[in-house]
VOBAMI-382327 format. One record per residue (C-alpha): residue number from 1; residue in three letters; chain; x, y, z. Coordinates in nm, 4 decimals, m for minus. Layout:
BEGIN
SITE  seq  type  mol        xx        yy        zz
SITE  NUM   ALA    A         X         Y         Z
...
# end
This chain:
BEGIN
SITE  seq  type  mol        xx        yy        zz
SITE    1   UNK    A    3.3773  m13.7843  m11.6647
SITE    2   UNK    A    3.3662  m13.4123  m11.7102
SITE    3   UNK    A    3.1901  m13.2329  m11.4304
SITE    4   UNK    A    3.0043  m12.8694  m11.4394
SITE    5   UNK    A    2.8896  m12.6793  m11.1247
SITE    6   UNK    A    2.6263  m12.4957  m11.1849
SITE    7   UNK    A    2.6297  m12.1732  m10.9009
SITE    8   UNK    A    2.3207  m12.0143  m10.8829
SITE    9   UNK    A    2.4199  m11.8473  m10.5241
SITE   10   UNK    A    2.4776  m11.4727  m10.5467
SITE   11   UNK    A    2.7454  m11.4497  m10.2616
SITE   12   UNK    A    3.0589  m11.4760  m10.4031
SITE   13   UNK    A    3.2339  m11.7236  m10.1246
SITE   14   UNK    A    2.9560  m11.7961   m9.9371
SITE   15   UNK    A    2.8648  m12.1149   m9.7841
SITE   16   UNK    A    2.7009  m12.2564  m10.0647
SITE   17   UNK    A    3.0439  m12.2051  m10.2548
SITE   18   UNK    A    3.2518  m12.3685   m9.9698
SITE   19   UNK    A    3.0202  m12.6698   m9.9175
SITE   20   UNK    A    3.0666  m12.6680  m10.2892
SITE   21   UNK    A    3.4403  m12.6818  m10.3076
SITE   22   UNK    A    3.4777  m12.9705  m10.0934
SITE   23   UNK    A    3.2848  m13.1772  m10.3782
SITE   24   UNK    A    3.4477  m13.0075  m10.6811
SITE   25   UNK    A    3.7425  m12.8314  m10.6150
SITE   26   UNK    A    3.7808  m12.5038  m10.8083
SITE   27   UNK    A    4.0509  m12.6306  m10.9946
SITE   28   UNK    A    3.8461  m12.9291  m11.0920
SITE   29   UNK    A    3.5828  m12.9498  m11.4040
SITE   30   UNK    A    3.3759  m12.6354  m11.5186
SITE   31   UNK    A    3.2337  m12.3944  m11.2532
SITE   32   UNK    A    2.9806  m12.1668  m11.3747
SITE   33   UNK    A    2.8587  m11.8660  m11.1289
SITE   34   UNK    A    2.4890  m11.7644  m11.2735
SITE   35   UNK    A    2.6143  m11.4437  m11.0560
SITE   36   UNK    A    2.8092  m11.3389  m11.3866
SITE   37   UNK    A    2.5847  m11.4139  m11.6266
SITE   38   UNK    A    2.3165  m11.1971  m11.7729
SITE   39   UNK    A    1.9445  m11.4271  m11.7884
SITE   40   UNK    A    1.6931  m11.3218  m11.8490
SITE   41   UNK    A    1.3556  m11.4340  m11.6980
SITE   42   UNK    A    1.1524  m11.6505  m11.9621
SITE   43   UNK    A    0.8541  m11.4636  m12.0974
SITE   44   UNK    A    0.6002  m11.8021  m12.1642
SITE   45   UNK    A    0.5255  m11.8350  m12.5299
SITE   46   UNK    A    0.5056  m12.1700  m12.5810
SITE   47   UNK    A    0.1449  m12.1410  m12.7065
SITE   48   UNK    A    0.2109  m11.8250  m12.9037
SITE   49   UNK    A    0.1303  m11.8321  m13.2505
SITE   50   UNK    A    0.4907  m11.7490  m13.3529
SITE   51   UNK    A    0.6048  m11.9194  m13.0628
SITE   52   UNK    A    0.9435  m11.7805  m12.8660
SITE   53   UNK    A    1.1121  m11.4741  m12.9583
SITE   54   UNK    A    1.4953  m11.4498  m12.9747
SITE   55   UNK    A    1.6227  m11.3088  m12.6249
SITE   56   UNK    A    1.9483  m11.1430  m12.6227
SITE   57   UNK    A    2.1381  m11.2957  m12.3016
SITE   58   UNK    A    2.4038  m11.5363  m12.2081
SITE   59   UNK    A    2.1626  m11.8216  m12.1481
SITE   60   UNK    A    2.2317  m12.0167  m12.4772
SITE   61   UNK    A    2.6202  m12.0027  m12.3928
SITE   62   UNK    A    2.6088  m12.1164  m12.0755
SITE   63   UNK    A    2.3305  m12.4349  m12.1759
SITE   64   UNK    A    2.6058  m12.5012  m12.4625
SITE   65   UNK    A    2.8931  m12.5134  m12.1865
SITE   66   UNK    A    2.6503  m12.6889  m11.9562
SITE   67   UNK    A    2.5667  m12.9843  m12.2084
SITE   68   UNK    A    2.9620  m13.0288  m12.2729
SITE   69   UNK    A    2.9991  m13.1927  m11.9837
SITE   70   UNK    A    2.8917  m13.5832  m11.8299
SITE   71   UNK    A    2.7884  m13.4685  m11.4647
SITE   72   UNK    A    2.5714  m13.1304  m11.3657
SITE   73   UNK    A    2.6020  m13.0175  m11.0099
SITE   74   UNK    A    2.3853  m12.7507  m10.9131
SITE   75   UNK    A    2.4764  m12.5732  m10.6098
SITE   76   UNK    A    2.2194  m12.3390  m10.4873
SITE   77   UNK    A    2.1277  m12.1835  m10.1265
SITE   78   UNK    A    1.7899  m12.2592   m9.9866
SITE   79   UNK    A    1.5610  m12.0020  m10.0503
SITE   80   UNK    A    1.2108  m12.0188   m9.9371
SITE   81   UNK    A    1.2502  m12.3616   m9.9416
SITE   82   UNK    A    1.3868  m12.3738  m10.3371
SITE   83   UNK    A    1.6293  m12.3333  m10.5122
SITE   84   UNK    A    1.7481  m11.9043  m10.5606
SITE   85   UNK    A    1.6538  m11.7202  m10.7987
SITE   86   UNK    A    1.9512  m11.7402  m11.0115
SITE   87   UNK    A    1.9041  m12.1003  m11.0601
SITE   88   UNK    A    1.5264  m12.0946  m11.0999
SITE   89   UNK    A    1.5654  m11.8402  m11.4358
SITE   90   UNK    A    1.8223  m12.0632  m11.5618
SITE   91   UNK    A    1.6326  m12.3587  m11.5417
SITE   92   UNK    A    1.2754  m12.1766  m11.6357
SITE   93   UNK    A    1.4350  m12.0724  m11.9786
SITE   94   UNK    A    1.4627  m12.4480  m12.0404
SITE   95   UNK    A    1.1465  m12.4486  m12.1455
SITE   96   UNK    A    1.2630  m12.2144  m12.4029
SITE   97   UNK    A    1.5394  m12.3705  m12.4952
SITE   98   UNK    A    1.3212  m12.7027  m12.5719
SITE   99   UNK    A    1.1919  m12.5048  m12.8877
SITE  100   UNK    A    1.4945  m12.3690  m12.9970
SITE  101   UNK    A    1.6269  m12.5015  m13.3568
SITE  102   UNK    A    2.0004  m12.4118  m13.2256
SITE  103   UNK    A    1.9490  m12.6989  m12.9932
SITE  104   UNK    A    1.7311  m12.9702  m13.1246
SITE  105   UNK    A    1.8214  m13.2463  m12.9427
SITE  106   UNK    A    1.8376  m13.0799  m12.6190
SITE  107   UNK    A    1.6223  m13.3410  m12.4252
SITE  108   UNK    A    1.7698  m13.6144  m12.5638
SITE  109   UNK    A    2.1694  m13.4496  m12.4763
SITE  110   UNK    A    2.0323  m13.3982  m12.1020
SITE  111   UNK    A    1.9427  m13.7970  m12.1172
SITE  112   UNK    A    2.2507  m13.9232  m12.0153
SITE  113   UNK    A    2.3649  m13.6987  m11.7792
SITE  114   UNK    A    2.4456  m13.7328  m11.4197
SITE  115   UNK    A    2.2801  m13.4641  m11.1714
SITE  116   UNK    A    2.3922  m13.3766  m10.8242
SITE  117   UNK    A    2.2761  m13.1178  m10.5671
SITE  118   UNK    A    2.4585  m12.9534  m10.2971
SITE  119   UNK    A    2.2089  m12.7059  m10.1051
SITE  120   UNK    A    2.2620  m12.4976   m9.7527
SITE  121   UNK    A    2.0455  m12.3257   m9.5018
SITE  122   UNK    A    1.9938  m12.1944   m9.1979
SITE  123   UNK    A    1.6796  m12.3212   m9.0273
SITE  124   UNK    A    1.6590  m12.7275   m9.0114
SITE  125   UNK    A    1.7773  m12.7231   m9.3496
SITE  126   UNK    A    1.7325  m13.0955   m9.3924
SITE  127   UNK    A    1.3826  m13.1138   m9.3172
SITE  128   UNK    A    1.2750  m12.7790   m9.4904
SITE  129   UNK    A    1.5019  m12.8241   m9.8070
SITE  130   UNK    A    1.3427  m13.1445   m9.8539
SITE  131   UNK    A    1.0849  m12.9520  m10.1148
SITE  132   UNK    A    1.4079  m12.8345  m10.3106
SITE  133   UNK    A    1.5319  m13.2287  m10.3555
SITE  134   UNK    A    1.2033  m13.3113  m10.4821
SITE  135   UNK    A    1.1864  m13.0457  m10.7118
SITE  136   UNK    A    1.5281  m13.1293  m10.8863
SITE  137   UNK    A    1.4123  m13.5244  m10.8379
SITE  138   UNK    A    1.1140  m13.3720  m11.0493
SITE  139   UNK    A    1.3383  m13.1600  m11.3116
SITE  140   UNK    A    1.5740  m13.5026  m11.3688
SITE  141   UNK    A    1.2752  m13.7270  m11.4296
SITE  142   UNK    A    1.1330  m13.4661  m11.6857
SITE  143   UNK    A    1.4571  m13.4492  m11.8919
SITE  144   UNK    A    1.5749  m13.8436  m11.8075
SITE  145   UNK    A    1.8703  m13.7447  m11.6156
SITE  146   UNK    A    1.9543  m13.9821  m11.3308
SITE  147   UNK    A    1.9724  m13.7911  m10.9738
SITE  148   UNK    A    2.2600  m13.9085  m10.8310
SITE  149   UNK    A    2.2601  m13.7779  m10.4894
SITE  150   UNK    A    2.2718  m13.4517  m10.3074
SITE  151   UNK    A    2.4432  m13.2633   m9.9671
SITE  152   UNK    A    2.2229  m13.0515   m9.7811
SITE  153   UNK    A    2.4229  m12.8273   m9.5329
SITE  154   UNK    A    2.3003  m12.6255   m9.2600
SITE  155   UNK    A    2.4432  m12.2243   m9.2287
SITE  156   UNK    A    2.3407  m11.9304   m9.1940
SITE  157   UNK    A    2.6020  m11.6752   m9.0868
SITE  158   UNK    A    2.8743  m11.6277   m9.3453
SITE  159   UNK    A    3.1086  m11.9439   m9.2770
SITE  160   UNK    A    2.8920  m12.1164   m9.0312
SITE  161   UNK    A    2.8896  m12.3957   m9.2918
SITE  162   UNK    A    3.2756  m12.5126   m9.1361
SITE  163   UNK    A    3.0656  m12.6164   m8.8125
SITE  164   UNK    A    2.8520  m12.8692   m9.0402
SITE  165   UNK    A    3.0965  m13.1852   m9.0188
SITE  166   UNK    A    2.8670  m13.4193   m9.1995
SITE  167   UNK    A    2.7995  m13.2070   m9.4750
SITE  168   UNK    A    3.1340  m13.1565   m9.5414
SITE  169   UNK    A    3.2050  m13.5433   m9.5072
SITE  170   UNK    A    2.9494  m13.6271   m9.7383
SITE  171   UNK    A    3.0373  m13.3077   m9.9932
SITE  172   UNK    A    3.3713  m13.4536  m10.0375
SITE  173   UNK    A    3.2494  m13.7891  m10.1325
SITE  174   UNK    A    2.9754  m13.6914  m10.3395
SITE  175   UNK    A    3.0589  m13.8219  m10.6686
SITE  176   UNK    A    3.2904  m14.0758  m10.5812
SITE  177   UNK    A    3.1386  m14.4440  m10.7502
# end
């Protein structure tokens, strides 16, 4: 199975990262850091006569590297009880990317892939990230993709996340069968 982790924190080596690492190594599958990537934010023309214009980005690359792969794991600190910012661009231009001729069978590639979530913040995290897990639970079920499980760990001082045991128990045996 080839694994991508999709980053969408904007601290490089943050907590999000390390809770991250215990899951997927970095020198195991495909990490992508949304950090180094210029997205842009979707302008809705779904219902436009000539529907979506071209944007000049990195968004198409990174969905091609993205649908290469068996297993998606979004990692993304809690923000306002969501996902960042980062991630919520990337995953608002799929909406875009369902009309694009370059990638006409992007609903059906996203069918069979696995999706995990590993999430951290700082104030009761597991109660007040639930909103985040059932926004991904929603995403999956849109596209078909079965969500496999997630990690929610609690930090919020830079590497405060070491002091959350069992999230870092159950980030390194995330996607174990």
């Amino acid at each position: 199975m080839k694994v991508v982790t999709i980053h969408g924190s904007t601290r490089e080596n943050g907590n999000t990262e390390y809770l991250t690492y215990k899951a997927v190594p970095k020198d195991k599958g495909t990490h992508l850091y949304l950090r180094n990537h210029f997205i842009q934010p979707i302008v809705d023309e779904r219902h436009a006569k000539d529907g979506f214009k071209p944007v000049k980005d990195e968004h198409k690359d990174l969905i091609q590297k993205m649908l290469e792969h068996d297993v998606i794991v979004f990692s993304t600190p809690i923000y306002w009880y969501s996902m960042s910012g980062p991630m919520k661009i990337f995953i608002d231009r799929w909406s875009q990317i369902l009309r694009d001729p370059e990638f006409p069978n992007f609903r059906e590639e996203l069918k069979n892939k696995k999706v995990y979530l590993i999430a951290v913040g700082g104030d009761k995290p597991t109660i007040k990230g639930l909103p985040l897990i059932e926004q991904f639970n929603y995403i999956c079920q849109f596209y078909d993709m079965s969500f496999e499980g997630y990690v929610i760990g609690r930090a919020s001082k830079p590497g405060q996340i070491i002091e959350d045991e069992r999230a870092l128990k159950a980030a390194s045996s995330l996607l174990e069968p």
